[in-house]
Structures are given as structure tokens and as C-alpha cells.
ZADO-1210 file (C-alpha; in nm, 4 decimals, padded with zeros to 6 digits):
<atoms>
<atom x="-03.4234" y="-08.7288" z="-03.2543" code="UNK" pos="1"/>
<atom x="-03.4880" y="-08.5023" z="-02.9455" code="UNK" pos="2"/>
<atom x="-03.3908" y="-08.1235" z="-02.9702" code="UNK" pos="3"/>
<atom x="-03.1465" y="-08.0169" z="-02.7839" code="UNK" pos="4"/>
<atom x="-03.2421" y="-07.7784" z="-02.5248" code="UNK" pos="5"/>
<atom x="-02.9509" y="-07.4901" z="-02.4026" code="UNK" pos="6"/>
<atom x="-03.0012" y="-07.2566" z="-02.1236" code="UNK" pos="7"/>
<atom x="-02.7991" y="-06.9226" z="-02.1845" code="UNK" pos="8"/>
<atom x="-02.7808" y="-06.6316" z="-01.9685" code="UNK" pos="9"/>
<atom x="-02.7277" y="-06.3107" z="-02.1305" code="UNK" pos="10"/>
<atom x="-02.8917" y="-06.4201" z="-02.4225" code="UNK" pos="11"/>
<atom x="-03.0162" y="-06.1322" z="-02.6537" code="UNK" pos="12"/>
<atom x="-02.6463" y="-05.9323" z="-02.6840" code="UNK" pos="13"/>
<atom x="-02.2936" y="-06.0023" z="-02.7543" code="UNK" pos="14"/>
<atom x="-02.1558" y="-06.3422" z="-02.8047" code="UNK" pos="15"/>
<atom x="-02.4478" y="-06.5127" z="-02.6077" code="UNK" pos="16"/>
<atom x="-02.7147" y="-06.3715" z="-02.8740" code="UNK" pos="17"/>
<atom x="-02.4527" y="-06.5461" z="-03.1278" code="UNK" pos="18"/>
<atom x="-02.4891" y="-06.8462" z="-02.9343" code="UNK" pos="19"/>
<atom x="-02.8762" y="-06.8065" z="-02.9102" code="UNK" pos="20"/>
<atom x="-02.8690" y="-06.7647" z="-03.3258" code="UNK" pos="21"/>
<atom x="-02.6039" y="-07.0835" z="-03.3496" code="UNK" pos="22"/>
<atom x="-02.8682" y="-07.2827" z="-03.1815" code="UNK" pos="23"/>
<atom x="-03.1584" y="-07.1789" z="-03.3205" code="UNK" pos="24"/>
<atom x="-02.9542" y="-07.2946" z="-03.6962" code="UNK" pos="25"/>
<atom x="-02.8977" y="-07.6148" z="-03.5338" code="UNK" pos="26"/>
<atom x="-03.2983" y="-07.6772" z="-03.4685" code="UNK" pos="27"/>
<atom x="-03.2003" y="-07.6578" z="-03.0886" code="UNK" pos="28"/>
<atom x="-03.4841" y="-07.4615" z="-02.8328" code="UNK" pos="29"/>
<atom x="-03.3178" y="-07.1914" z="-02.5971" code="UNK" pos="30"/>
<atom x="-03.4314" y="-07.0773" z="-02.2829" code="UNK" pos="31"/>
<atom x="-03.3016" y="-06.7501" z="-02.2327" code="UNK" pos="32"/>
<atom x="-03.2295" y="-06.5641" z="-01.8680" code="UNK" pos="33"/>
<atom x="-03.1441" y="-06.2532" z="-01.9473" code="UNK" pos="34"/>
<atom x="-03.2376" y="-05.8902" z="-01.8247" code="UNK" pos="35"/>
<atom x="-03.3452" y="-05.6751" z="-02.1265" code="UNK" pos="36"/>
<atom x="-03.5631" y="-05.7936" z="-02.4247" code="UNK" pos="37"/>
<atom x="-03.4216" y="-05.9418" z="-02.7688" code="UNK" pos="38"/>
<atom x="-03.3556" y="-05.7418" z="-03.0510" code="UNK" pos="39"/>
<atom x="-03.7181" y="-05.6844" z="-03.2271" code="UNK" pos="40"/>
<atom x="-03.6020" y="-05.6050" z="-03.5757" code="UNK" pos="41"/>
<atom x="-03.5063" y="-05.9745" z="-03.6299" code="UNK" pos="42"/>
<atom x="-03.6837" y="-06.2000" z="-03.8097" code="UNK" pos="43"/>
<atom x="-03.5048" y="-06.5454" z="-03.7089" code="UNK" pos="44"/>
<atom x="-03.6039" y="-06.4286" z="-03.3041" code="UNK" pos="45"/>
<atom x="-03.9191" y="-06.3010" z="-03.3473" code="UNK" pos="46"/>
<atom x="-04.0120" y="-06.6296" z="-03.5433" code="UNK" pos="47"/>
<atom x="-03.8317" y="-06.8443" z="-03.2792" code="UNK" pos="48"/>
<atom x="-03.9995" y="-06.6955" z="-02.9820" code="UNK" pos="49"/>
<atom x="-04.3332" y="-06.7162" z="-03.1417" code="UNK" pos="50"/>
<atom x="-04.2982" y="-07.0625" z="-03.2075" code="UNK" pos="51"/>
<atom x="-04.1732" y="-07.1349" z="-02.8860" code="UNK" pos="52"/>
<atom x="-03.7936" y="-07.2139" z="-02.9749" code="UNK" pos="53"/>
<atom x="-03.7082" y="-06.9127" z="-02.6998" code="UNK" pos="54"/>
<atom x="-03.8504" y="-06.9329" z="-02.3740" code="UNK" pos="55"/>
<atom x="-03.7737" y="-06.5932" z="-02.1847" code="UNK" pos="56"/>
<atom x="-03.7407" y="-06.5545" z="-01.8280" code="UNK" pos="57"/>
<atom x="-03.6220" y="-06.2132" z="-01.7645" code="UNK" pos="58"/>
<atom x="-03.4311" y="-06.1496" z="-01.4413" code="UNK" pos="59"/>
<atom x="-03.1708" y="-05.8661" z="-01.2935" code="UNK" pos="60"/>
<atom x="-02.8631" y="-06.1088" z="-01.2395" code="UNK" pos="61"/>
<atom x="-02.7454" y="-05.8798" z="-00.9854" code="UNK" pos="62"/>
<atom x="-03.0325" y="-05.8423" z="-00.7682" code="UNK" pos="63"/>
<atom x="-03.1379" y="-06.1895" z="-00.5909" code="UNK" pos="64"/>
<atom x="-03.4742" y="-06.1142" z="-00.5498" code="UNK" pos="65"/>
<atom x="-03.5233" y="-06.0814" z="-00.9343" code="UNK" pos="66"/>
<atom x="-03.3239" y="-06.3971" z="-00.9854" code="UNK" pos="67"/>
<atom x="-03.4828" y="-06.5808" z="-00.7161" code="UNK" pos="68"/>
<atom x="-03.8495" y="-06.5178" z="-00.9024" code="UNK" pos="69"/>
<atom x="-03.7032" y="-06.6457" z="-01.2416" code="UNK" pos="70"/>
<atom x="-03.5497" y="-06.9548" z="-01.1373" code="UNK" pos="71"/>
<atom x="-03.8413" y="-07.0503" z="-00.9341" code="UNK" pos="72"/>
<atom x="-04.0591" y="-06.9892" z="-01.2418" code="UNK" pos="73"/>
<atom x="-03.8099" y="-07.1773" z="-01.4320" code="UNK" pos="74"/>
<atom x="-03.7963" y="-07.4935" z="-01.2217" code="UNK" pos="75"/>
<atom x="-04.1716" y="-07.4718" z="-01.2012" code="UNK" pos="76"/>
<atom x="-04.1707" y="-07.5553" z="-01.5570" code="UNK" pos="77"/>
<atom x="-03.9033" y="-07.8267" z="-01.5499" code="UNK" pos="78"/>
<atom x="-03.7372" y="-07.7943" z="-01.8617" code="UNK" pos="79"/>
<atom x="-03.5490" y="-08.0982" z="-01.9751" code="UNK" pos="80"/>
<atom x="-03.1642" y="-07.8799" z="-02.0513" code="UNK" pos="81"/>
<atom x="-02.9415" y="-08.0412" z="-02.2229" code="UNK" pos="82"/>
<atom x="-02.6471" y="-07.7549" z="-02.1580" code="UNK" pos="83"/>
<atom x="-02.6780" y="-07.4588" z="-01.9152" code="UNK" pos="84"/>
<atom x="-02.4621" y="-07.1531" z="-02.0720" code="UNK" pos="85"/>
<atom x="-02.3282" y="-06.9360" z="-01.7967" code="UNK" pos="86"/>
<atom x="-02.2482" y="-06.6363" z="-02.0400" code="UNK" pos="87"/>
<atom x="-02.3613" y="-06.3132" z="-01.8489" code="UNK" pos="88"/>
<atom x="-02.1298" y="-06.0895" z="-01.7054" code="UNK" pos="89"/>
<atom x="-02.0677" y="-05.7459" z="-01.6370" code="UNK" pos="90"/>
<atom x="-01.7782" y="-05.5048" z="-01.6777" code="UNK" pos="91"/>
<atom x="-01.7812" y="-05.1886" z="-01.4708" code="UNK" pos="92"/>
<atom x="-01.5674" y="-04.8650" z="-01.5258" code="UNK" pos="93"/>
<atom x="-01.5944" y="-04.8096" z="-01.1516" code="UNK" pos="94"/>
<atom x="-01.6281" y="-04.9956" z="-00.8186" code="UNK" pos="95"/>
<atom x="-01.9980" y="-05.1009" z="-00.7718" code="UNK" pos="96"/>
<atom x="-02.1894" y="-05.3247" z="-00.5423" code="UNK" pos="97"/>
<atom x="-02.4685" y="-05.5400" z="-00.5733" code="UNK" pos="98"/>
<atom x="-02.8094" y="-05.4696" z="-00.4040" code="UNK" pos="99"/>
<atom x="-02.6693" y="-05.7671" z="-00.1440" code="UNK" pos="100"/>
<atom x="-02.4018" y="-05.5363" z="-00.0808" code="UNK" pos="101"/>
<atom x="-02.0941" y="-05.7517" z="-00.2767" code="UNK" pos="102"/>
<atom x="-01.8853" y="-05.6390" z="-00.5290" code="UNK" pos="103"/>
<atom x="-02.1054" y="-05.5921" z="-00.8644" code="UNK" pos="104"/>
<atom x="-01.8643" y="-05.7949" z="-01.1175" code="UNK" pos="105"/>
<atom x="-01.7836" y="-06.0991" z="-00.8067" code="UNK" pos="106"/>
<atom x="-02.1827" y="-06.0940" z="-00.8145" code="UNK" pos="107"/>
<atom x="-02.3020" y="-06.1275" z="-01.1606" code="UNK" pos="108"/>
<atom x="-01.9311" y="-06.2938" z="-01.2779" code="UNK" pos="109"/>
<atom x="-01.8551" y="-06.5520" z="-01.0143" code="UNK" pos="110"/>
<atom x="-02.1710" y="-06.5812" z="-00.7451" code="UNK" pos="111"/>
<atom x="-02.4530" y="-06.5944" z="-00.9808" code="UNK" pos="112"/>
<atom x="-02.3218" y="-06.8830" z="-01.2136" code="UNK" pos="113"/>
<atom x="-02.3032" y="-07.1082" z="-00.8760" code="UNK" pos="114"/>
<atom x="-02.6242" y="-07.0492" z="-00.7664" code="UNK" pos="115"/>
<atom x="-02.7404" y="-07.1217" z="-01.1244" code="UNK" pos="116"/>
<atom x="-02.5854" y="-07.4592" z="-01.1157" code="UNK" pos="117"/>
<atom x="-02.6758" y="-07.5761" z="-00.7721" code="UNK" pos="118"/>
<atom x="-03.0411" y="-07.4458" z="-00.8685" code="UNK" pos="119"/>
<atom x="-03.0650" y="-07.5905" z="-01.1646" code="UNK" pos="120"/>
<atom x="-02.8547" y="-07.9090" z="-01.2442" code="UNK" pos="121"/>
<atom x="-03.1725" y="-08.0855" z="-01.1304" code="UNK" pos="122"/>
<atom x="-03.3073" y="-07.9918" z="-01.4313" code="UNK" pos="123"/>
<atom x="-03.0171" y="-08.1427" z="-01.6714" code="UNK" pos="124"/>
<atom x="-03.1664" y="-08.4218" z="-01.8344" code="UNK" pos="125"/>
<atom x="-03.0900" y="-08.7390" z="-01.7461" code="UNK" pos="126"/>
<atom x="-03.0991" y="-08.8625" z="-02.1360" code="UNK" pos="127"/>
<atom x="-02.9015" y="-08.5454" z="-02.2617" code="UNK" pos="128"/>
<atom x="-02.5402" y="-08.4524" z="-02.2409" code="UNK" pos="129"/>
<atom x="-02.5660" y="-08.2374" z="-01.9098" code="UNK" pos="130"/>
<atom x="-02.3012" y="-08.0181" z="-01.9329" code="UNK" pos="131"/>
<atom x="-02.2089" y="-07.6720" z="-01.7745" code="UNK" pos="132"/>
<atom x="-02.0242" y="-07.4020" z="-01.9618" code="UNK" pos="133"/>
<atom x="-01.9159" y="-07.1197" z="-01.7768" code="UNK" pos="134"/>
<atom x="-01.7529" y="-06.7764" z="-01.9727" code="UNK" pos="135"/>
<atom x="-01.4451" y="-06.6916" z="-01.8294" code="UNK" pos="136"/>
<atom x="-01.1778" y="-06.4604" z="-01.9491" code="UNK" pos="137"/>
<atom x="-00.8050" y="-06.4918" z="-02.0740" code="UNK" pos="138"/>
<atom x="-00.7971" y="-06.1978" z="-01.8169" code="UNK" pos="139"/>
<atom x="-00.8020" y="-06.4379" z="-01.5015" code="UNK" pos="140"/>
<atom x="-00.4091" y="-06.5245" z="-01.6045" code="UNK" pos="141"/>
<atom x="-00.3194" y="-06.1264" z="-01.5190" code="UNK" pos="142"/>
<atom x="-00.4098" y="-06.1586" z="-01.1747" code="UNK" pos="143"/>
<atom x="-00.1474" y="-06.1213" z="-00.9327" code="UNK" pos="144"/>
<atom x="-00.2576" y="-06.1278" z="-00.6364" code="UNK" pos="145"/>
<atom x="-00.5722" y="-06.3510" z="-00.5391" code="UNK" pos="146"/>
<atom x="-00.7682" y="-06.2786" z="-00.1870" code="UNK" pos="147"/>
<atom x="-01.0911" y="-06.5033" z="-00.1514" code="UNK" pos="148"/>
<atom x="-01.1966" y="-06.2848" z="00.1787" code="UNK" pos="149"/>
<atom x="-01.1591" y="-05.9386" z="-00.0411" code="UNK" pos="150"/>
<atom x="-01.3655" y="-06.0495" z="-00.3751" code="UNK" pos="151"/>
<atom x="-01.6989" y="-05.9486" z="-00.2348" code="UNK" pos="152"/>
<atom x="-01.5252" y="-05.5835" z="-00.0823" code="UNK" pos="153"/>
<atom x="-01.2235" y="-05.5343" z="-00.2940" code="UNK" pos="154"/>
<atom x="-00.9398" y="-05.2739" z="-00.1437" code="UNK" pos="155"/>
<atom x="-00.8444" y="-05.1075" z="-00.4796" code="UNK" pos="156"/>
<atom x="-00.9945" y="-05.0958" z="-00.7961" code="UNK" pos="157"/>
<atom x="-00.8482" y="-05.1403" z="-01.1652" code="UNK" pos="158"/>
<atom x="-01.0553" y="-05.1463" z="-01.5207" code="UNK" pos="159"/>
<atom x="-01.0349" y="-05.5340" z="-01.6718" code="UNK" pos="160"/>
<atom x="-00.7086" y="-05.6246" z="-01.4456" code="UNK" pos="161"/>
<atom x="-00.9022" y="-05.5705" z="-01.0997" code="UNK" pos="162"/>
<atom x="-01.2216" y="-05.7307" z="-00.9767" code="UNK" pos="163"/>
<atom x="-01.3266" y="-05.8128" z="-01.3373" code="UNK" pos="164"/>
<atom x="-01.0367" y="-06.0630" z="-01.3899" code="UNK" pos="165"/>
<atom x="-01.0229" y="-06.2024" z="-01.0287" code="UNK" pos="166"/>
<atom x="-01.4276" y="-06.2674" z="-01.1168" code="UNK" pos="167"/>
<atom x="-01.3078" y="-06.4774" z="-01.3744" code="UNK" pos="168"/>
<atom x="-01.0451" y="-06.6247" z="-01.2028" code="UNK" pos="169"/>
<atom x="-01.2725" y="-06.6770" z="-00.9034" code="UNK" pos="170"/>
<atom x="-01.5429" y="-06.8395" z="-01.1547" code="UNK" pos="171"/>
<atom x="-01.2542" y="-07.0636" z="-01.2939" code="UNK" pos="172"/>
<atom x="-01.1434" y="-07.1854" z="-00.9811" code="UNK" pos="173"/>
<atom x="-01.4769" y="-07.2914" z="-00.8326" code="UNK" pos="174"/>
<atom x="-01.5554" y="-07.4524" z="-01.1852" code="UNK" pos="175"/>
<atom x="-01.2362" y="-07.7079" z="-01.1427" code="UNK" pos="176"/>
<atom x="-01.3337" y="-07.7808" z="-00.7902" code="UNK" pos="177"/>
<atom x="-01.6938" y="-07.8576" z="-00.8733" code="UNK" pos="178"/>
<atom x="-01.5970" y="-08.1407" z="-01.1325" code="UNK" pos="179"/>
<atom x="-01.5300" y="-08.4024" z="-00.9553" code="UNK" pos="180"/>
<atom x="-01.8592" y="-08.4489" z="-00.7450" code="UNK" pos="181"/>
<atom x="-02.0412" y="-08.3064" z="-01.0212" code="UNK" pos="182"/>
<atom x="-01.9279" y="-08.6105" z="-01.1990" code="UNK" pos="183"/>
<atom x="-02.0564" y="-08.8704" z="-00.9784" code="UNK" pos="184"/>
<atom x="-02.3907" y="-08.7449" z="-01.1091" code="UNK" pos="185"/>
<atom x="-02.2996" y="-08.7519" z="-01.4780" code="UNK" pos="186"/>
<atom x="-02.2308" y="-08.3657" z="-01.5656" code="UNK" pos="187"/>
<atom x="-01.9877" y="-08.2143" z="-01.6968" code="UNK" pos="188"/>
<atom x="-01.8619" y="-07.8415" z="-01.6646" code="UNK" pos="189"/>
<atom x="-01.5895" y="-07.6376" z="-01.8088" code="UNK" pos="190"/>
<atom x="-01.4992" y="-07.2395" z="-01.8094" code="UNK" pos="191"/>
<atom x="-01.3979" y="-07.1351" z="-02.1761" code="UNK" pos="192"/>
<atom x="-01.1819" y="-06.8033" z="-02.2580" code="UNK" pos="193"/>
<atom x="-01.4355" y="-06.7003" z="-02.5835" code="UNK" pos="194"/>
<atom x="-01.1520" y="-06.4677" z="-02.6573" code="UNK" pos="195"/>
<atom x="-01.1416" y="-06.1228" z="-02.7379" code="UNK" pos="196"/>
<atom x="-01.4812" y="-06.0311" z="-02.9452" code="UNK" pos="197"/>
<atom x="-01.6204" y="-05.6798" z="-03.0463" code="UNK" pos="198"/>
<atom x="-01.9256" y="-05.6076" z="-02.8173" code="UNK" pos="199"/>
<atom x="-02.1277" y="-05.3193" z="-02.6163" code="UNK" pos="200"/>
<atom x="-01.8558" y="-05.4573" z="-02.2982" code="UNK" pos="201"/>
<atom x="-01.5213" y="-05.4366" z="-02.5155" code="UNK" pos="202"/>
<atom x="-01.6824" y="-05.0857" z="-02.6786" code="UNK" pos="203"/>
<atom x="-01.7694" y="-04.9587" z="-02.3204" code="UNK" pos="204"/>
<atom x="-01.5176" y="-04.7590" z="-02.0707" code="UNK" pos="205"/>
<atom x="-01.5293" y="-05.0370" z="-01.8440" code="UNK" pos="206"/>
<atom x="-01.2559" y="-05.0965" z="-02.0576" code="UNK" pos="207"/>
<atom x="-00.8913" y="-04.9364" z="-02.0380" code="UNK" pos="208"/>
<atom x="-00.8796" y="-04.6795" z="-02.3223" code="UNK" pos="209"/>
<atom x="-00.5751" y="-04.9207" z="-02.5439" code="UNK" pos="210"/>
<atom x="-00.8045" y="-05.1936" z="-02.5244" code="UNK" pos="211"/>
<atom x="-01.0779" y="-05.0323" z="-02.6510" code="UNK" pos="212"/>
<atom x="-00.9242" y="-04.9360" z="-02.9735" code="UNK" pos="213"/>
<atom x="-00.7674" y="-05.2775" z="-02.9717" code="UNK" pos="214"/>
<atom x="-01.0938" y="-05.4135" z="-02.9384" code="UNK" pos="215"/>
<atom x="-01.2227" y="-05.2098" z="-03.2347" code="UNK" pos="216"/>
<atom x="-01.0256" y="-05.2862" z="-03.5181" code="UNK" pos="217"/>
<atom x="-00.8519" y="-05.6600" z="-03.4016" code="UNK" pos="218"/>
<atom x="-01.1223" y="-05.8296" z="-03.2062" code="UNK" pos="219"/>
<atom x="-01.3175" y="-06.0940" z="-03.3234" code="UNK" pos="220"/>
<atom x="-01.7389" y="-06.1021" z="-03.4009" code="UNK" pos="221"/>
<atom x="-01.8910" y="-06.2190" z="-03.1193" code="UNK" pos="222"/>
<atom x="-01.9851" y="-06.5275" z="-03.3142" code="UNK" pos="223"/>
<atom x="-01.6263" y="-06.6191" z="-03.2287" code="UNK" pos="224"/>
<atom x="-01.6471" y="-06.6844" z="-02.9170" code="UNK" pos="225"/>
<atom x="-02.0097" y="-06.8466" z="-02.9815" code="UNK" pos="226"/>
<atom x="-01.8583" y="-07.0878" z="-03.1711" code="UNK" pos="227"/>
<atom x="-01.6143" y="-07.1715" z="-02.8782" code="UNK" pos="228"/>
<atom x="-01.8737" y="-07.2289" z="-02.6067" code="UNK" pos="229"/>
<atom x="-02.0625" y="-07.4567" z="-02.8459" code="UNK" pos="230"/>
<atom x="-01.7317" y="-07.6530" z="-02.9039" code="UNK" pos="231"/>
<atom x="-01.6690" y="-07.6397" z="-02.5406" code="UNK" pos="232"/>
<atom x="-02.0250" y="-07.7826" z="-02.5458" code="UNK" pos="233"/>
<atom x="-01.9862" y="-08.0893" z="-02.7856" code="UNK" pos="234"/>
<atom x="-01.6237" y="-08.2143" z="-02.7265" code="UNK" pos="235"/>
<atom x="-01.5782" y="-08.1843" z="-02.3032" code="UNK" pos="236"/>
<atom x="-01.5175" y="-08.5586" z="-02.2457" code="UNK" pos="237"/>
<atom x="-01.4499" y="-08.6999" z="-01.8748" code="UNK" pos="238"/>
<atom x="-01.1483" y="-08.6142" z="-01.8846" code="UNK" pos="239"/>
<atom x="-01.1515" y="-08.2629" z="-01.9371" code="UNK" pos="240"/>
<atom x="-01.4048" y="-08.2115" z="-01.6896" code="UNK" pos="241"/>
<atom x="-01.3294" y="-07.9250" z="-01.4710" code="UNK" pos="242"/>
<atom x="-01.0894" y="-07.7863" z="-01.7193" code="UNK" pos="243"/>
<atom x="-01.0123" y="-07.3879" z="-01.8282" code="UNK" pos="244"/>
<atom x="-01.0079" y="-07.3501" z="-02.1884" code="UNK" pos="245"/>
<atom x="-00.8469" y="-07.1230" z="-02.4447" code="UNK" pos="246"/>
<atom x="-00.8605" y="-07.1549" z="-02.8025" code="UNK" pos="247"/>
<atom x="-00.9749" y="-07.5070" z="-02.7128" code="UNK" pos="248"/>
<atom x="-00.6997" y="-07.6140" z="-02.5208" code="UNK" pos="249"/>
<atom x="-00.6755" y="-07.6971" z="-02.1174" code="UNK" pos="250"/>
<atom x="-00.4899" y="-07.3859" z="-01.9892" code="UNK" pos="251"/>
<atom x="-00.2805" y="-07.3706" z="-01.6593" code="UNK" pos="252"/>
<atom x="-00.3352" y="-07.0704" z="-01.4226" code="UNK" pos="253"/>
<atom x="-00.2457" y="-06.9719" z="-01.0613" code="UNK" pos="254"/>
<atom x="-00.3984" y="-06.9819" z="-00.7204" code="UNK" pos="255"/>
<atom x="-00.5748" y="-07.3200" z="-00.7346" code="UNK" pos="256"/>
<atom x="-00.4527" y="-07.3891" z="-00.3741" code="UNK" pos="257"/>
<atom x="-00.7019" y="-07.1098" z="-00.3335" code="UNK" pos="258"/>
<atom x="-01.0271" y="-07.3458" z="-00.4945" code="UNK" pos="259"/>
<atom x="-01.1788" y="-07.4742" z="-00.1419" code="UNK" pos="260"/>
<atom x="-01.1755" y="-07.1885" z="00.0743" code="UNK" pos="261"/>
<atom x="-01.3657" y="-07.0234" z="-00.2392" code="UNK" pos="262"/>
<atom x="-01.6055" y="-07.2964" z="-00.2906" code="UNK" pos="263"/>
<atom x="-01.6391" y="-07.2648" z="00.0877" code="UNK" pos="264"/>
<atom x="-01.6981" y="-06.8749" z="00.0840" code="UNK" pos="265"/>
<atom x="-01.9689" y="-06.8806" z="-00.2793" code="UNK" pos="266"/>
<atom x="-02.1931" y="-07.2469" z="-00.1100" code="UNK" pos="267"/>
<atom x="-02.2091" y="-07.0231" z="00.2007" code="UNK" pos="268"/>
<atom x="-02.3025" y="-06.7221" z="00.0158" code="UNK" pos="269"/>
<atom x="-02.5841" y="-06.9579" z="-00.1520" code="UNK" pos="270"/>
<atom x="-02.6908" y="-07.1277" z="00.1902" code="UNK" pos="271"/>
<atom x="-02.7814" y="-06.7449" z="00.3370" code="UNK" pos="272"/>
<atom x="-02.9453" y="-06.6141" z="00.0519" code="UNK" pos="273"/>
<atom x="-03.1311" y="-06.9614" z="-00.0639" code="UNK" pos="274"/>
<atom x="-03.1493" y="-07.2161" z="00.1317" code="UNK" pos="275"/>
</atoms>
């Protein structure tokens, strides 16, 4: 039986390090994109990289000429993936940009998972189940007003309920308009709420003050939402494709009369900086 093989962004913190560990029980191989190294005082990852069951490719997400040397390295090596993980994202307390000048949490939250897929569904195997989950945010449903020409340089700023959730809803939008072509070549792709989970970006001031003592005392491990991207993972059938998910459920949210002019603004985005 061939191993399944899971590429997961952000894998050595929060919920996608749970992921990484989920796998790893499961006798699966990740290949892990992230930025900063993996915990060392581990003995299940410092057994699985030395064996080879974690490739690392480490990249700044947020800076394209970093990410532009890992995926070439990547593709190089033409792993045979079986899911790619979308997990990374950022949080900021404060309006940032990217070194391309964009809006840091569009970037890394929205951008950077759609150059990801059109760079690497190539490398979805053609004998494995070729899917694409993408971490979005229950967040994306408290956005009330959506502008696709002011993601990139946003006119007002608000922790969680500003850029961050119209990232997410951005990233779930351009996820349901995807599905159908990406279907005519056999993968699938979903964006999954993982719910709220205790980790360094629900502990950080990125978050409003409430929700950070929410977070500390009613979130969930971060192998909760883990355990939701893998589920995401197994069960997406055809007909789901394309789909928003919380608690495992398709979820309806606003704006989707908004998904081609995005889909237009992100493949041009990806056309000037690689193609």
C-alpha cells in the first residue's frame, strides 16, 4: 500500500504541527514548507526527519523571492502529494505589508495559497486522492463589507474583523471558484473553519483583548482543528468540491458575486510575479 504523502505549510506550530504529528501516526511522509525549524526536543520529529518521513523546505511565505526558491526546489524533486495543506497564515496586531508591497495577512492568507496550487497541482499524483485543503476562518462570516480592489491596500484597519477575516473570506471565495475547472483534472479542494484552537496566533495581540482570554480558557488544542483538515481530507467527495466547511458541514457566506473579479485580481497577481 503506498504512503500517503501531505504537503503542509506552516508545519512545525499550531494546528499544522498537529496535523504534521496526525500524519506521521498514520505512517503518512510530510513535506513541510514552513519558515522556522521544528521543535528539537521531540522525539517522534527528530526520528521522522531523520528517516526521511519530513522533508523540509524552509521559505518566508511573505517574501516571493524566498518562496519562489522553495517551490522551485520542491518541483525539482517531484514529489508524488497526495494532499497539499494550505495551513499558514498570519495574524497581525497592526497594518503591515509584504516585501511586494500588499497587505501582509491578503499575502500570506489569500495570495500565497493560489500560487501554491497553480505551482504545484502538477505535482498531485495522478494515483492518489489529489485534494487541496485550504484553512480558513469562521471569521470570514463577520465581514461586512467586501472590496476586491482594497485587499492588497486596505483603508482602515481592525484586529481579527479587518484584513484578517476578509483574507479568509478572500481565500474562501477563490477556493469555490477554482472547483469546477480544477475538477476536470481530478482534484478536489475545500477551505475548512478548524475552529477556535489555543495557539501562539489566538495567545498573541493580533488578537482583540476578549478573545484572547476567550481563547485561553474555551478554545480547543490545536489537534482540533488537525483533526478537521484531515477529515476535510478523507471525506470531500465531488460534490462538495469547492465547498466552505465548519464543523464539517458546507457553510453559506456572503459576497460570492464577488468570486471572479477576485480570481481575476490573485491569477494576475501570479502572472506578474511568476510567470
Amino acid at each position: 500500500m503506498n504512503e500517503k504523502v501531505s504537503l503542509i505549510t506552516g508545519a512545525n506550530s499550531g494546528i499544522g504541527l498537529a496535523l504534521t504529528k496526525k500524519i506521521l501516526t498514520e505512517q503518512g511522509k510530510v513535506i513541510a514548507l514552513i519558515r522556522s525549524s521544528f521543535p528539537t526536543d521531540d522525539s517522534v520529529l527528530t526520528q521522522a526527519i531523520a528517516h526521511g518521513r519530513i522533508t523540509i523546505y524552509q521559505a518566508n511565505l511573505s517574501d516571493f523571492a524566498s518562496l519562489k526558491a522553495a517551490l522551485k526546489a520542491i518541483k525539482q524533486h517531484k514529489p508524488a502529494l497526495d494532499v497539499i495543506f494550505n495551513n499558514a497564515g498570519v495574524s497581525t496586531a497592526t497594518l503591515e505589508f509584504s516585501p511586494q508591497g500588499r497587505e501582509l495577512q491578503f499575502e500570506v492568507n489569500t495570495v500565497v495559497p493560489y500560487i501554491l496550487l497553480m505551482e504545484l497541482k502538477e505535482c498531485l499524483s495522478a494515483n492518489g486522492s489529489r485534494k487541496v485543503i485550504n484553512t480558513s476562518s469562521n471569521a470570514a462570516l463577520y465581514v461586512k463589507k467586501f472590496r476586491v480592489e482594497e485587499l492588497d491596500r486596505p483603508n482602515h484597519f481592525k484586529k481579527l474583523f479587518g484584513p484578517y477575516a476578509a483574507s479568509k473570506l478572500a481565500l474562501t471565495l477563490w477556493t469555490r471558484e477554482v472547483a469546477s475547472w480544477l475538477s476536470t483534472e481530478g482534484i478536489r479542494i475545500a477551505s475548512v473553519d478548524p475552529g477556535g484552537n489555543q495557539s501562539k496566533m489566538t495567545a498573541s495581540t493580533s488578537m482583540p483583548l476578549v478573545l484572547r482570554l476567550v481563547a485561553k480558557f474555551m478554545f480547543s488544542p490545536a489537534s482540533t482543528g488537525a483533526q478537521r483538515l484531515q477529515d476535510a481530507a478523507r471525506q470531500l467527495s465531488d460534490a462538495e468540491t469547492g465547498a466552505f466547511f465548519i464543523k464539517g458541514k458546507p457553510a453559506s457566506y456572503r459576497f460570492q458575486e464577488q468570486g471572479n473579479a477576485l480570481l481575476s485580481k490573485l491569477h494576475a497577481i501570479y502572472r506578474q510575479e511568476y510567470l
